[in-house]
N, C-alpha and C positions, 0 to 999 in steps of 0.2 A: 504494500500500500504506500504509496507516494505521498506527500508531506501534506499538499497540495487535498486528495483524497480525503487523509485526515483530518483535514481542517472542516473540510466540508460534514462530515460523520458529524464532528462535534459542534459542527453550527447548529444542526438540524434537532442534535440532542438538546441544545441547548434552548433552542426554538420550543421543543416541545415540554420542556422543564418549565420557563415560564408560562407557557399556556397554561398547564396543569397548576403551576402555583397560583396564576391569576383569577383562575377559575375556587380553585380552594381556599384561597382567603375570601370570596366574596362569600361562597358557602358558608365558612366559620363564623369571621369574624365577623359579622354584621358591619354596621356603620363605618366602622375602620377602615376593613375590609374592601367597604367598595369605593375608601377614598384612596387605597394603595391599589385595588387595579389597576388604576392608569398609570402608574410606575411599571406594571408585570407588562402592563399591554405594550411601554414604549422600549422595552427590554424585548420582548417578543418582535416584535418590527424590526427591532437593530438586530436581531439575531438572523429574521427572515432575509434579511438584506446583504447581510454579509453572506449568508450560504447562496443567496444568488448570484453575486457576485464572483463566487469563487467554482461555482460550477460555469460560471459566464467565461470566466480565466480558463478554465479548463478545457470549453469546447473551443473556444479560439482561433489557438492554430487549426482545429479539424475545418472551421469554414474558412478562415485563410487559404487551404493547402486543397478550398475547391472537394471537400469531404459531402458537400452535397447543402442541403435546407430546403425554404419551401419553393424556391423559385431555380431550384438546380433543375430540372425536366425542361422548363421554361427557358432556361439560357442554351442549353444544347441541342434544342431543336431550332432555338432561333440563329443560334450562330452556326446550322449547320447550312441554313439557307443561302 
């Protein structure tokens, strides 16, 4: 597993650690509770954002090096004309 990989594993964990906490403090703790959700909820975003970003990094080079997307079928019929 690549560094890279890793990071991404423990974004996702980490993603889903807050949700779960976010969700369980408002459960618990009543009034507290749902004034620290929006703490879990802007921990959750910053976690969702870096795991996109790093699977973003990831596929990179594969559409650089022409690995294909949505418009690869689209470019090689049109540049075969």
């Amino acid at each position: 597993m690549t560094f890279v990989n890793f990071m991404v594993v423990a974004a996702v964990f980490a993603t889903v650690i807050a949700l779960v906490s976010g969700i369980w403090s408002m459960a618990v703790n009543g009034e507290v509770g749902h004034r620290t959700s929006g703490q879990w909820m802007v921990r959750r975003v910053a976690f969702q954002a870096t795991a996109v970003a790093l699977v973003g990094r990831r596929l990179g080079p594969l559409r650089r090096a022409g690995a294909g997307g949505p418009d690869a079928a689209w470019r090689t019929t049109a540049c075969a004309g």
